[in-house]
C-alpha positions as CSV (number, residue, x, y, z in Angstrom):
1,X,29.7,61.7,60.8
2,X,31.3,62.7,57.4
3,X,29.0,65.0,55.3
4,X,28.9,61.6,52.5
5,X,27.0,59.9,55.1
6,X,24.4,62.2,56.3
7,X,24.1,63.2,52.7
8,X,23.4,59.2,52.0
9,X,21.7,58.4,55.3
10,X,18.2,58.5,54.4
11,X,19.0,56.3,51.7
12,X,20.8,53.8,53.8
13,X,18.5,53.5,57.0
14,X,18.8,49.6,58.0
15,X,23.1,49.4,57.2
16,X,25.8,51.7,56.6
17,X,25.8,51.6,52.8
18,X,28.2,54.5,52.5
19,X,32.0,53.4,52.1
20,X,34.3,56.2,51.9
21,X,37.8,55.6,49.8
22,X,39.9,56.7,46.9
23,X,38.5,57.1,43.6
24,X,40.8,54.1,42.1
25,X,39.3,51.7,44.6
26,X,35.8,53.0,44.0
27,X,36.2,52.5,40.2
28,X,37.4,49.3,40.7
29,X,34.9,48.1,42.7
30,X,32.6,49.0,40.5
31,X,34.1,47.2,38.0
32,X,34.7,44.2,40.0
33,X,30.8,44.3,41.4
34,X,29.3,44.0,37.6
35,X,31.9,41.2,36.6
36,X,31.3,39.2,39.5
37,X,27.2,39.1,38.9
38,X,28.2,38.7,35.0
39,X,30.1,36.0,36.2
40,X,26.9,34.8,38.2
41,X,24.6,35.1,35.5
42,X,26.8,33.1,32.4
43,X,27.9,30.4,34.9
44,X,23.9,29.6,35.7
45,X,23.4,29.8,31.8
46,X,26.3,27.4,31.9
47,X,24.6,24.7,34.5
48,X,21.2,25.0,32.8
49,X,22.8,23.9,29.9
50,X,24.4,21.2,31.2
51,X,21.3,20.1,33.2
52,X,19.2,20.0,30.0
53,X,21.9,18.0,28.6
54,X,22.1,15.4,31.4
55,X,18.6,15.2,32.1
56,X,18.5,17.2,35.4
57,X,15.8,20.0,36.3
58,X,17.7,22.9,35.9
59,X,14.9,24.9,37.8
60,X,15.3,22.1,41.3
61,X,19.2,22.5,41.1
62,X,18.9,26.6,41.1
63,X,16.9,25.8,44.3
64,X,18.8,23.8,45.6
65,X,21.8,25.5,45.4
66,X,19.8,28.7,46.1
67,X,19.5,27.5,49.8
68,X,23.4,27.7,50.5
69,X,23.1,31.3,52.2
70,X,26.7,32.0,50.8
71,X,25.0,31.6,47.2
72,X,21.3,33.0,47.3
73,X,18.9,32.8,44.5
74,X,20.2,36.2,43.3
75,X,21.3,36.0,39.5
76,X,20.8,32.0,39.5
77,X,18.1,32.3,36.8
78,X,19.2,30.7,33.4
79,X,18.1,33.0,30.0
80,X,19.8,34.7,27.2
81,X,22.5,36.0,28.8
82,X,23.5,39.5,30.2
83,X,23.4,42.6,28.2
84,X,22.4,46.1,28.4
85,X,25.5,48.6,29.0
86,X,27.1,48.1,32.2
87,X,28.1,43.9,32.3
88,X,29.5,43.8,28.8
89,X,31.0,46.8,29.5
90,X,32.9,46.9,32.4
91,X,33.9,42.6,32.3
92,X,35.8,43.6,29.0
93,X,37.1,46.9,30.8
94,X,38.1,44.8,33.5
95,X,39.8,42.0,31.5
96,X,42.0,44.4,29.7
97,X,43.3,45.7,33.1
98,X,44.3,42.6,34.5
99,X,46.0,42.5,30.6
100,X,47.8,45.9,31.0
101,X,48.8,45.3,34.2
102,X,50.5,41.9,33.2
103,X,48.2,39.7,35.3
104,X,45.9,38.5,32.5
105,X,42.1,36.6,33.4
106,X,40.8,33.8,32.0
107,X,37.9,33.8,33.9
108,X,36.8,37.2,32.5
109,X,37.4,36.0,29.0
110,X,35.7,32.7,29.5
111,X,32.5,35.2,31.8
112,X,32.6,37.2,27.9
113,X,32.4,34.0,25.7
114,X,29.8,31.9,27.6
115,X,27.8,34.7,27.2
């Protein structure tokens, strides 16, 4: 056992939740982690307020899609949007590396506007 896991392990008791690699795939996993659930939350924003336009209970579709096991209810509930200071944050960080690196997103920039 590496000394990061038996530091971690009784933090981590019902999985291994310790992944051990370099420090530019642990950054960008980091990244990636908050822009995916930013993505999550301005995309249920998104079908609530196309719901409420069509006339469709926004709460009975985040149920119903809720039961897919490969979607959850996790970060399905419609409100003002994210904030704080890690999704804002690290979906523009991530969007100007997939810019610098000549691979540009329009997902991340679309994630950023809906919100």
């Amino acid at each position: 056992m590496l000394v990061t896991h038996s530091l971690y392990a009784p933090f981590v008791r019902d999985h291994d939740g310790v992944l051990v690699m370099d420090r530019r795939s642990a950054e960008f996993t980091q990244y990636a982690a908050n822009a995916k659930l930013a993505t999550c939350i301005s995309f249920s924003n998104e079908l609530s307020r196309l719901a409420e336009h069509v006339g469709v209970g926004s709460e009975r579709v985040r149920q119903g899609i809720g039961t897919d096991p490969r979607i959850g209810l996790h970060f399905l509930y419609a409100g003002v949007g994210y904030g704080g200071s890690c999704f804002p944050k690290y979906v523009k960080a991530l969007a100007s590396s997939t810019a610098d690196a000549s691979c540009p997103s329009q997902l991340l920039g679309a994630v950023a506007a809906v919100n």
